[in-house]
DRENFI-812483 format. One record per residue (C-alpha): x, y, z. Coordinates in steps of 0.5 Angstrom, whole numbers, plus 2048, in hexadecimal, padded with zeros to 3 digits. Last residue first. Example, Ala and Ser with C-alpha at 12.3 -4.5 7.8 and 13.67 -1.06 7.14 Angstrom:
BEGIN
> 81B 7FE 80E
> 819 7F7 810
***
This chain:
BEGIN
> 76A 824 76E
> 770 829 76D
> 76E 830 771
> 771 836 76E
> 775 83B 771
> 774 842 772
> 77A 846 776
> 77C 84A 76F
> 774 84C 76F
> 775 850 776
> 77A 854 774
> 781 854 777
> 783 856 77E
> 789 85A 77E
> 790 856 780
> 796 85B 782
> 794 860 787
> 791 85D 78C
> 78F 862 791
> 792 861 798
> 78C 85F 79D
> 78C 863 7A3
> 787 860 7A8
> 782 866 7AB
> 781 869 7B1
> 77B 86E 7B2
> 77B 875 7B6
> 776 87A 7B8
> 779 880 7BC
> 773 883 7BF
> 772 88A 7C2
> 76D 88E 7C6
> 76E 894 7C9
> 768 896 7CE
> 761 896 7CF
> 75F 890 7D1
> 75B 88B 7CD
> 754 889 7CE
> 754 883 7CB
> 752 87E 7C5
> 752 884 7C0
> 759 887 7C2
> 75C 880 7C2
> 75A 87E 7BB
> 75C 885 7B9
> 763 883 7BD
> 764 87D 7B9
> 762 880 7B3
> 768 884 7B4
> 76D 880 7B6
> 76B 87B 7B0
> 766 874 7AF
> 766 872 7A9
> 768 86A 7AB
> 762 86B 7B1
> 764 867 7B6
> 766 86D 7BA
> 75F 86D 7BB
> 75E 868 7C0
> 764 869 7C3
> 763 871 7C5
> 75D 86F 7C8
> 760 86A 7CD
> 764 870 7CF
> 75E 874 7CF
> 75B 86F 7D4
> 761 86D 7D8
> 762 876 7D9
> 75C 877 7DC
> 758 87C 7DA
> 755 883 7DB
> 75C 884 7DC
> 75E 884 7D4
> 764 882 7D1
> 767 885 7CB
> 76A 88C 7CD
> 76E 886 7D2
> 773 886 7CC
> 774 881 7C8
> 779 87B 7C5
> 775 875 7C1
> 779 870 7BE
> 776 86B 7B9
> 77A 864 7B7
> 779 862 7B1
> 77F 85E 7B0
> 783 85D 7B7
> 784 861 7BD
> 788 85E 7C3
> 788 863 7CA
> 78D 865 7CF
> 78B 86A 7D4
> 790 870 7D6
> 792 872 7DE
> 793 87A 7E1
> 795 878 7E8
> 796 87E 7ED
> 78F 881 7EE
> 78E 889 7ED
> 786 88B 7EF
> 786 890 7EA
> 78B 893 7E5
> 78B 88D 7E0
> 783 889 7E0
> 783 883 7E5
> 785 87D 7E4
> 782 876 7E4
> 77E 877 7DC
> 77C 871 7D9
> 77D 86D 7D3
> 776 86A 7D1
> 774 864 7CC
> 76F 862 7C8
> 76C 85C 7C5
> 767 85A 7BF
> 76D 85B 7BA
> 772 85F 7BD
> 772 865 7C0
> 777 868 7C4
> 775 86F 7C9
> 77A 874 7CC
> 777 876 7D3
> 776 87D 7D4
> 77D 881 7D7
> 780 883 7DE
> 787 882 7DB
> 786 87C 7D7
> 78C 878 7D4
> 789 872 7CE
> 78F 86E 7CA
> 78B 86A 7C4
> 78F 865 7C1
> 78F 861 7BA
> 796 860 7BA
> 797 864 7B4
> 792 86A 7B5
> 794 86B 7BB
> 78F 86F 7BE
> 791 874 7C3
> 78B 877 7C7
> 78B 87E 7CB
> 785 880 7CF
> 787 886 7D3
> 782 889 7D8
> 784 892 7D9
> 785 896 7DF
> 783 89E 7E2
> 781 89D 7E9
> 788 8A0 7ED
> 788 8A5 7E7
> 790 8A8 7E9
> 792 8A1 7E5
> 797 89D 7E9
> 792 896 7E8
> 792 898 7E0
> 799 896 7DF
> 79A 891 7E4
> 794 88C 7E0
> 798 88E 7DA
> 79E 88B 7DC
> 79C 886 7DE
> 797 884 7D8
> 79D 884 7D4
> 7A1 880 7D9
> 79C 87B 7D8
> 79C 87D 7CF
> 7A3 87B 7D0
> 7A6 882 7CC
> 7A8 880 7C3
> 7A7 887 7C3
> 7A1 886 7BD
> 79E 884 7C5
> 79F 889 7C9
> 79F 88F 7C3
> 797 88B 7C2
> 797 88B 7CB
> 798 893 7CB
> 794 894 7C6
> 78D 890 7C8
> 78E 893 7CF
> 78F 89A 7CC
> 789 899 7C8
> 785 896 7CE
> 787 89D 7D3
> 785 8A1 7CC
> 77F 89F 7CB
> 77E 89F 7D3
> 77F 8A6 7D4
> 77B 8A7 7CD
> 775 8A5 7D1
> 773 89E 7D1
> 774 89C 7D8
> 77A 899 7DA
> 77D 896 7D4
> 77C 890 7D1
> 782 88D 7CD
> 782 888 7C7
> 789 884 7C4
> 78A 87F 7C0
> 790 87C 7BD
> 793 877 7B8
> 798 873 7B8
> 79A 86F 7B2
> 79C 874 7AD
> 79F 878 7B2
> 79D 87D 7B8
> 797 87E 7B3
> 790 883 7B5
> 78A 884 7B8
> 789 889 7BB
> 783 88C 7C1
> 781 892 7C5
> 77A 893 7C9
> 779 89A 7CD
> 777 89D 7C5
> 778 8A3 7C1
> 775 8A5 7BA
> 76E 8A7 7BF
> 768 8A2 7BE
> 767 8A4 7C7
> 767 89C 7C8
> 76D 89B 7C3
> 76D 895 7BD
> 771 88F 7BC
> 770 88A 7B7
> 777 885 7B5
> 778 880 7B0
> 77E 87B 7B0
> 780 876 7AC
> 785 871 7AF
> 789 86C 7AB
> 78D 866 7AD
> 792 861 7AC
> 798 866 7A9
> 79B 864 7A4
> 7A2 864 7A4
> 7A7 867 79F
> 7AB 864 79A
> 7AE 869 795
> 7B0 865 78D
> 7B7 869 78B
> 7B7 866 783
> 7BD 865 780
> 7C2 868 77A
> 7C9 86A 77E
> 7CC 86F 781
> 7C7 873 77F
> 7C2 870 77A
> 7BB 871 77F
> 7B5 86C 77E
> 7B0 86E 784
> 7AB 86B 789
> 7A8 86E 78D
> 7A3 86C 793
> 7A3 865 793
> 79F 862 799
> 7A1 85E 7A0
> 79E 85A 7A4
> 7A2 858 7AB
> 7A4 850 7AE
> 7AA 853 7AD
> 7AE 84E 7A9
> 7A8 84B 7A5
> 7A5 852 7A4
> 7AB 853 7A0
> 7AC 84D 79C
> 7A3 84E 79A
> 7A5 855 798
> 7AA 852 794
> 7A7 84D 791
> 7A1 84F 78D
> 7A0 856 78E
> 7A8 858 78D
> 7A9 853 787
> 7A2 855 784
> 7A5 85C 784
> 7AD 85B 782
> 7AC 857 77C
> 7B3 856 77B
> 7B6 859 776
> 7B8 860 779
> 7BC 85C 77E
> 7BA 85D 786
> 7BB 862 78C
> 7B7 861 791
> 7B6 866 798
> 7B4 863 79E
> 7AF 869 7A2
> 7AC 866 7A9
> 7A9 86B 7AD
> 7A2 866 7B0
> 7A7 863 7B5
> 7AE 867 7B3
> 7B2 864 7AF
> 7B6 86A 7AB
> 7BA 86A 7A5
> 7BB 864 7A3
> 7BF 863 79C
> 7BF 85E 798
> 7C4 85E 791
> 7C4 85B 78B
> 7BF 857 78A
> 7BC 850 787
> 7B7 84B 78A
> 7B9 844 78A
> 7B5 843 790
> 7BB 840 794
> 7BF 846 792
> 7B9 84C 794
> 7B8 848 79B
> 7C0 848 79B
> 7C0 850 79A
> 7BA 851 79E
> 7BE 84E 7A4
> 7C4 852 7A2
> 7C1 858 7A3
> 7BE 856 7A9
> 7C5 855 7AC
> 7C8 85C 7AA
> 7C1 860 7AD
> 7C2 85D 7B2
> 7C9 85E 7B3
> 7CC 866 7B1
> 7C5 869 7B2
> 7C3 865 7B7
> 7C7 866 7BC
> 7C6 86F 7BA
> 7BF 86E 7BA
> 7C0 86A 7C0
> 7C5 870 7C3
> 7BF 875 7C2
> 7B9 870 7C5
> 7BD 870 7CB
> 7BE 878 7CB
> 7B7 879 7C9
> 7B4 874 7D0
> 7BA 877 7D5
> 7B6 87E 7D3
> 7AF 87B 7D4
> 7B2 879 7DA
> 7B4 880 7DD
> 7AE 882 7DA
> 7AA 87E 7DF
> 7AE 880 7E5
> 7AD 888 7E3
> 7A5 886 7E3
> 7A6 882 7E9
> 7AA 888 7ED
> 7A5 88D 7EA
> 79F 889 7EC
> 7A0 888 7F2
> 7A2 890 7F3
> 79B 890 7F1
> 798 88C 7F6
> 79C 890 7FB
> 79A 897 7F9
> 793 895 7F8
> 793 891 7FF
> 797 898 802
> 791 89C 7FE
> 78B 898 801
> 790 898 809
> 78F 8A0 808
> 788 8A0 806
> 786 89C 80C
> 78A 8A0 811
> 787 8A7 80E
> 77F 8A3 80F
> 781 8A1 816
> 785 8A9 818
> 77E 8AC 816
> 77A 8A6 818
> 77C 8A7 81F
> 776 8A7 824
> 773 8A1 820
> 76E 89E 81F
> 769 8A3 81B
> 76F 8A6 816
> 771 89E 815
> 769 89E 812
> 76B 8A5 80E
> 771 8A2 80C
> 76E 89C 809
> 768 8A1 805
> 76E 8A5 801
> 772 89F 800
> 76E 89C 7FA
> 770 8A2 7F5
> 779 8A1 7F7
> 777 899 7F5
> 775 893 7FB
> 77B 88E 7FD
> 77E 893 802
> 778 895 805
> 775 88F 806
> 77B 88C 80A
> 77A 893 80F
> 771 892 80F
> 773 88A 812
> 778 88D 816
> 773 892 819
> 76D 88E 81A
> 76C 88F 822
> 770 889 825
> 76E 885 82A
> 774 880 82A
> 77A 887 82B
> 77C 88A 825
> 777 891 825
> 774 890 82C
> 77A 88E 82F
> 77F 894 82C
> 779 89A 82E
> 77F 89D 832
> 783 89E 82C
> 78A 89E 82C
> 78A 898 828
> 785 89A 823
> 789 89F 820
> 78F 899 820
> 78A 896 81C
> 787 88F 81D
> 787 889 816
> 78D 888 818
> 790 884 813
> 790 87E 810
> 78D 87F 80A
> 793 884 808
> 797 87E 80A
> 793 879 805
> 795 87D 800
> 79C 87D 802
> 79C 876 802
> 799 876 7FB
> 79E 87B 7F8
> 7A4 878 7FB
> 7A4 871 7F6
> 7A4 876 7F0
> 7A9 87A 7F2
> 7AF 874 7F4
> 7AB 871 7ED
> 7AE 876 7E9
> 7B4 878 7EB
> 7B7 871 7EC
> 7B3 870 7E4
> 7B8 876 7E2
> 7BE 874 7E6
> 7BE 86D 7E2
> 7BD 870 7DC
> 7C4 875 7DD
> 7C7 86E 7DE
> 7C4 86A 7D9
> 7C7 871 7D5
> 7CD 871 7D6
> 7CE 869 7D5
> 7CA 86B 7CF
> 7D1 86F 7CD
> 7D6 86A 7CE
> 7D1 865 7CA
> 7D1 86B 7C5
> 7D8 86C 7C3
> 7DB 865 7C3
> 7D4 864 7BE
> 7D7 86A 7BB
> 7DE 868 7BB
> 7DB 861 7B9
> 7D7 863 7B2
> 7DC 867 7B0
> 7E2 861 7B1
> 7DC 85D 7AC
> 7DC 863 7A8
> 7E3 865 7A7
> 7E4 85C 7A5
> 7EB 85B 7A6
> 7F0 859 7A0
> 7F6 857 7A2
> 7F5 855 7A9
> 7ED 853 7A9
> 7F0 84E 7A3
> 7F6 84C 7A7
> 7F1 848 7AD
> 7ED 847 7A7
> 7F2 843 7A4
> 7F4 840 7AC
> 7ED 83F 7AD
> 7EC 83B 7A7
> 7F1 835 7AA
> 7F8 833 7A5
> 7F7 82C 7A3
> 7F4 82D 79D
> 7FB 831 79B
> 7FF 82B 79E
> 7FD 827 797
> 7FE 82D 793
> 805 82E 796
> 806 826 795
> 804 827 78D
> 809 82C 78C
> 80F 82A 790
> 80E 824 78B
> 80D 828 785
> 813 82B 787
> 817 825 789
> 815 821 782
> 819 827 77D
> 816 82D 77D
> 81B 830 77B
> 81A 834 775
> 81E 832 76E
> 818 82F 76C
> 813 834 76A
> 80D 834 769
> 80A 82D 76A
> 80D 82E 771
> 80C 834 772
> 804 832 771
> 804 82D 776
> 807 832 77B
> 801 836 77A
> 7FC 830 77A
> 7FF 82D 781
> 7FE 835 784
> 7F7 835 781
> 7F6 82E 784
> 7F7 831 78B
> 7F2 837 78B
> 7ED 832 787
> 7ED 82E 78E
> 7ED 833 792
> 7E7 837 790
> 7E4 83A 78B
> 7E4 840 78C
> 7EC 840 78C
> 7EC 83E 786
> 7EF 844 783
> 7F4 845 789
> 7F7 83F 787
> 7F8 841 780
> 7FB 847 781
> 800 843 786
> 803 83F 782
> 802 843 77C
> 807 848 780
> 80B 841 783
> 80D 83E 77B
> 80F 845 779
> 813 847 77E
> 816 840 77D
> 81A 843 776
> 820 846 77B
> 822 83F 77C
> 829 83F 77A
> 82B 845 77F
> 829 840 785
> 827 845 78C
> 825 84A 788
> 81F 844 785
> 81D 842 78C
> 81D 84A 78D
> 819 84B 787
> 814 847 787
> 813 848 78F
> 810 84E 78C
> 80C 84C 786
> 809 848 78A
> 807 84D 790
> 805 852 78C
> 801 84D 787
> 7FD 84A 78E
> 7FC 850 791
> 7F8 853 78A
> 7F5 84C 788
> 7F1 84B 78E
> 7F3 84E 795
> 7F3 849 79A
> 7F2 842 796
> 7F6 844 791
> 7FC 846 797
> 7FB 840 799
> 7FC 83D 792
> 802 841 791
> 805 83F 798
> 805 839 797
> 808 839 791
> 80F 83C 794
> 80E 837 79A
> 80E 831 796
> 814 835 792
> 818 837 797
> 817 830 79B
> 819 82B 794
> 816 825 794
> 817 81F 78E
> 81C 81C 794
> 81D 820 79A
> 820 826 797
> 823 82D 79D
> 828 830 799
> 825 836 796
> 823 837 79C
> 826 83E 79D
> 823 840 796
> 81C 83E 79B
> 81E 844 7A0
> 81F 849 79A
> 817 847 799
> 815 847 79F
> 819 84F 7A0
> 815 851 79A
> 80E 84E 79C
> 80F 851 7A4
> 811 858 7A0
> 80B 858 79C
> 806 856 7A3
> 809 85C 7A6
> 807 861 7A1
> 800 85E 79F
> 7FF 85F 7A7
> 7FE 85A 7AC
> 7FB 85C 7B3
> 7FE 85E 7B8
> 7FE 859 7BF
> 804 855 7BF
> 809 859 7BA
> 807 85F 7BE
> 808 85B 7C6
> 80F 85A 7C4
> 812 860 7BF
> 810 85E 7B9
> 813 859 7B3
> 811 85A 7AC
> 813 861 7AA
> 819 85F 7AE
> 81B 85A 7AA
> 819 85D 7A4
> 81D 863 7A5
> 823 860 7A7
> 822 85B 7A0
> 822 862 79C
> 82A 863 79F
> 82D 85C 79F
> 82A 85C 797
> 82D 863 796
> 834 860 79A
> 834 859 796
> 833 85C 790
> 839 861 791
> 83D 85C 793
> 83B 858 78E
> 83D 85D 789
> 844 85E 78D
> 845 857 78C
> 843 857 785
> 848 85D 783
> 84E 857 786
> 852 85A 78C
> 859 85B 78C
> 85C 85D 794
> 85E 856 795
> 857 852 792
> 856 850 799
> 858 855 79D
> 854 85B 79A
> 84E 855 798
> 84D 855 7A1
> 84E 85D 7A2
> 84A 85F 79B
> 845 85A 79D
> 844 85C 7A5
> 844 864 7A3
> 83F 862 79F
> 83A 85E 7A3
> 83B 864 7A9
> 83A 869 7A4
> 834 866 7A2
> 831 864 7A8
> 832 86C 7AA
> 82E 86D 7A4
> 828 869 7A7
> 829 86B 7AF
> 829 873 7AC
> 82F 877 7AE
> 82D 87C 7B5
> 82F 875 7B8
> 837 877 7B6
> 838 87D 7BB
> 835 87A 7C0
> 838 874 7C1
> 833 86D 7C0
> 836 86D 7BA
> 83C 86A 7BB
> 839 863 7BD
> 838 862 7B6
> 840 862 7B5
> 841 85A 7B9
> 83B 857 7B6
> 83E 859 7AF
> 844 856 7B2
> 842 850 7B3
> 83D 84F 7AD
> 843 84F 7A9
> 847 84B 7AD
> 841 846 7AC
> 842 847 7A5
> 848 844 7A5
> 847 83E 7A9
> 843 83C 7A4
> 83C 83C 7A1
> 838 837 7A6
> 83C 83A 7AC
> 838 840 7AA
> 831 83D 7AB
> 834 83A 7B1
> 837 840 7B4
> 831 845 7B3
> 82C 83F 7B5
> 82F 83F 7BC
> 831 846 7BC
> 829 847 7BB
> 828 842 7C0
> 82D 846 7C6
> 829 84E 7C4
> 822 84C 7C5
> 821 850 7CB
> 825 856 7C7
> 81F 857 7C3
> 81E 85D 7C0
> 825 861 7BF
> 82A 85B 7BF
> 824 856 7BC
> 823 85C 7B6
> 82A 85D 7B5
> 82D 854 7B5
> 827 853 7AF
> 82A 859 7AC
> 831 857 7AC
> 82F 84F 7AA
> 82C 851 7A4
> 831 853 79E
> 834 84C 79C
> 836 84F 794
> 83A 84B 790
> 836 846 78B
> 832 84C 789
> 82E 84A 790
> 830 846 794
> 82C 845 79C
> 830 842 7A2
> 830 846 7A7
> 828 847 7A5
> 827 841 7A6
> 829 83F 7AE
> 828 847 7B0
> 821 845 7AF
> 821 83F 7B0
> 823 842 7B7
> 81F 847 7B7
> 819 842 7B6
> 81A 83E 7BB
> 81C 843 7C1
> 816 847 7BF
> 811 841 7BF
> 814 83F 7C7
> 814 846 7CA
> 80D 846 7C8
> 80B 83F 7CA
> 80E 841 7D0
> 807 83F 7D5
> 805 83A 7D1
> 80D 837 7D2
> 80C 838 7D9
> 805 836 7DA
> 807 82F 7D6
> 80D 82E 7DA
> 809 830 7E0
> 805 82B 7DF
> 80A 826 7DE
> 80D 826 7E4
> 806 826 7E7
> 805 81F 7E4
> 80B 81C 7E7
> 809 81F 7EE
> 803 81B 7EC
> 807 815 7EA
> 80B 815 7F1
> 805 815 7F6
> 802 810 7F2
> 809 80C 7F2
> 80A 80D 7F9
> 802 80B 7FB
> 803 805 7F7
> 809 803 7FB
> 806 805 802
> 800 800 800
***
């Protein structure tokens, strides 16, 4: 047992062991890439012949570690000196002493010259020295020749180097341009003359990797990268061998015709570059594309299938980044950032308003509870007779003075002046403590009103940045789906814009080939196609051929909206003056909403006319403002309470028919009961709150109800009801003859003003009636009746 538990022990201290093997190398798996790659760097470009003379690389590979990556200094000597080795011990004194004279360039004066000349001077100063003592003081004008070349490759090599390799932390994170990814190639290819060795049977490393960088590149670019990067790795495999120069050739049409088909895929990208070769084969004989070439081609084809699509995507986004999509980001970047913002604002705003709007009834309650005793009557030594068990009335006369009018208050102080022995100080109590409840009910509806107004402006700023959303996305994805549902119907087009998606707003715009038949195509299956996606009908509502840029037909998509309302409204003055106590509208917030507004004013002289039409005016800028129609009713009701004329208000009757959904939103203020006819049945929207500026409440709530086809709705004022009968009776009037189909606003006044004894006030009536919309078919007319006869074969 001790024996098992040992060897446990042993194998899970074994198993941590390698763990940190493995968490080490993941954690330096960085360190470990650069090392690798500097040294088989510094290992090829060691030992790169260009001309058949000049080794130029190993300078510039040795400045661009010296100055940015001293940390990888040891495996860049290492791969330098083997490289090196390979060549002679000649050319590692050469390299010797360029590395001895770099260091000068770290003096003051010397770093004002540029890296890339300073290489140069390095480069030649070392071959003139080491070709000086070679040739004894007489050196061959080839030799100075390729020291020239030497010194300028040297020196445009610099360039690239450093071009492709950043400091650290840039190399890692900044995103590779057109400019890096050329210097990356050049210095591939110079890597690959350096391999020119490296054969294993009938494949050559240089030229697998050669071709399968062009077919990469065709994948990534298409026929423009995959040329560029032929003819380039062309040219400098064939520098390297001054007999092949004809290879040029063979590489460009390599590459174009592996851009060519890069649509096609893979597999016509590889037999296009076994064709190109082919064909140089059967055209000239002299090339070398002996049984190793094609063997290295057809093994980079191979190796080319096996290479992950995410690394071609991965190079494609780098080479060639999509604006739009970077776009779409930073602004999606830009609006997450911007609504946590607002969600925070949001939240304040609804804190805000349920903080007040829970306090209204517990101080409503509050105002209940208070004394009904005043500080007056404390004083008094009549105290037990008017408050104590065996009172003499004066509470009750105190509660119905302050729920009766100034005109009815006349006859109860009278009745306080009998009671009491201070109804001058009572009276004065009463009316201060009236003012205070009308000053604190007011301040109620000021702090819910401002609070309301406060959410309304969180509600714009989110529908703002939804605009703005989806604007950059929705809008994006949607058109695409249309797109697809175009494809998989074979429709053709050319471009699909989404203007808008708003409920009962929606706009797509089409554009469509001149030849095709645009209109029956549009009504038999594209407006199907859009209601299929959003479940919403729509209708063209233009269509037209332009020639710029091109021939097209741009067809413009809108929704239907579901409903119809036609309305006729009756009104009429008491007195038959121009003016009247009642105000009505009936106007549009958009297509698909519409508003109706009727106000009764106090009375029907021209005070109330003008209190109704301020009404009906304030709450029609509300409403066009795109206000909430609750704040709204709020900040009116505020309004007219801190009027001068305690006893002047006005009844509101405002509903919302949304004409897409098929929904009546019903607010009242004081108002008659809205009525709902269908068929046999009727129904009653009615009025729980008292009319702006009297009797002021805290809650203004909206009723909900469905309308449908044939639908009549009534709004009225009270001009139309009689006293002498009971409201059940009439209402039950009113459902009898509003089955009449010709039945009009006016013609149901006259019926009611011969029926009953109607007071003689200002009456109004707003009689509407809901219709289905049906879109007109446009196309197809009906033929004559002779054309659809047919005969009856016995």
């Amino acid at each position: 047992m001790l024996l098992l538990k040992t060897m446990y022990e042993q194998g899970q201290k074994k198993g941590f062991t390698w763990r940190k093997v493995l968490e080490g190398l993941q954690v330096r798996k960085v360190s470990i890439s650069f090392n690798i790659v500097f040294f088989i760097l510094a290992f090829f470009l060691a030992q790169v012949v260009l001309f058949e003379a000049s080794v130029p690389f190993f300078l510039p590979i040795w400045a661009l570690v010296n100055l940015r990556f001293q940390r990888f200094l040891p495996w860049t000597i290492a791969g330098a000196l083997l490289g090196s080795v390979t060549l002679g011990l000649g050319q590692v004194l050469i390299h010797a002493m360029q590395a001895m004279i770099f260091p000068l360039y770290l003096k003051k004066f010397i770093k004002k010259i540029p890296l890339p000349l300073f290489v140069l001077i390095d480069v030649i100063c070392t071959q003139v020295i080491w070709q000086y003592i070679s040739y004894a003081g007489s050196i061959p004008g080839s030799v100075w020749l390729a020291i020239g070349y030497e010194g300028v490759l040297s020196l445009f090599m610099t360039i690239f180097l450093f071009q492709l390799f950043l400091p650290l932390p840039d190399f890692l994170h900044r995103r590779w341009t057109a400019e890096r990814m050329g210097a990356a190639l050049l210095i591939g290819a110079l890597v690959l003359t350096g391999m020119s060795s490296f054969t294993f049977g009938y494949v050559s490393i240089p030229l697998l990797f050669a071709h399968l960088i062009i077919a990469i590149a065709a994948a990534v670019g298409g026929v423009q990268l995959a040329t560029v990067v032929a003819v380039l790795a062309g040219t400098i495999l064939s520098i390297s061998k001054l007999s092949f120069s004809g290879m040029i050739a063979v590489y460009a049409i390599t590459g174009f015709l592996a851009g060519l088909h890069k649509p096609f895929g893979r597999l016509w990208q590889a037999f296009s570059m076994l064709g190109a070769t082919f064909f140089f084969i059967l055209y000239d004989h002299t090339l070398p594309l002996d049984s190793v070439y094609i063997g290295s081609l057809v093994t980079a084809s191979l190796l080319f299938f096996a290479v992950p699509s995410k690394w071609i995507k991965y190079l494609k986004d780098q080479l060639y980044p999509d604006a739009s999509n970077i776009l779409i980001r930073r602004q999606k970047w830009m609006t997450e950032k911007v609504n946590n913002q607002l969600k925070e604002f949001q939240h304040f705003a609804d804190f805000i308003t349920r903080f007040i709007s829970d306090r209204f009834d517990s101080r409503g309650k509050a105002q209940k509870e208070q004394s009904k005793s005043f500080s007056t009557c404390h004083s008094c030594f009549q105290y037990e007779k008017c408050w104590g068990e065996k009172s003499n009335g004066i509470p009750l006369l105190m509660e119905q003075w302050e729920d009766e009018t100034k005109k009815s208050r006349i006859q109860l102080e009278k009745k306080i002046q009998y009671k009491c022995v201070k109804p001058g100080q009572i009276i004065q109590e009463l009316t201060e403590r009236e003012v205070k409840r009308k000053l604190n009910n007011q301040l109620q509806h000021g702090k819910k009103m401002y609070a309301l107004k406060l959410r309304d402006m969180g509600n714009h700023m989110s529908d703002l940045i939804n605009n703005l959303d989806n604007s950059m996305t929705l809008y994006t994805s949607h058109e695409e789906e249309v797109k697809k549902k175009f494809q998989q119907c074979n429709i053709p087009f050319f471009q699909i814009d989404v203007l808008n998606i708003a409920v009962g707003q929606m706009e797509v715009v089409c554009c469509l080939p001149v030849e095709s038949k645009a209109k029956m195509v549009g009504e038999r299956l594209i407006l199907p196609i859009f209601y299929e996606l959003w479940k919403e009908p729509f209708e063209i509502t233009s269509m037209k051929e332009l020639h710029h840029p091109y021939e097209h037909i741009q067809m413009t998509c809108k929704s239907s909206v579901r409903f119809q309302v036609t309305h006729d409204i009756y009104t009429s003055s008491s007195r038959n003056t121009i003016y009247s106590g009642d105000a009505h509208a009936v106007f549009s917030l958009h297509p698909g909403l519409l508003a109706v507004i009727l106000s009764d004013g106090m009375g029907n002289n021209i005070e109330a006319h003008r209190e109704s039409r301020r009404v009906m005016h304030f709450m029609r800028e509300c409403l066009n403002k795109k206000m909430d129609p609750e704040t709204t009713m709020h900040t009116l009701h505020y309004m007219m309470s801190l009027q001068d004329d305690t006893d002047s208000y006005a009844t509101v009757d405002l509903g919302l028919i949304d004409l897409q959904k098929g929904e009546l939103w019903s607010w009242k203020a004081g108002s008659m009961s809205t009525y709902l006819i269908r068929g046999n049945d009727m129904r009653k929207i009615e009025s729980k709150h008292v009319p702006f500026g009297f009797l002021p409440t805290f809650t203004i709530e909206a009723r909900k109800v469905d309308i449908k086809d044939g639908d009549i709705l009534l709004m009225l004022s009270d001009g139309v009801f009689s006293s002498n009968t009971s409201i059940e009776k009439q209402e039950m009037y009113y459902q009898k003859i509003l089955r009449d189909p010709k039945m009009n606003a006016e013609r149901f006044v006259k019926k009611l003003e011969e029926t009953y004894s109607l007071p003689g006030d200002d009456r109004t009536v707003i009689f509407m009636q809901v219709k289905h919309v049906v879109p007109e078919w446009s196309i197809f007319s009906p033929r004559e009746t002779a054309k659809f006869q047919e005969k009856m074969v016995h």
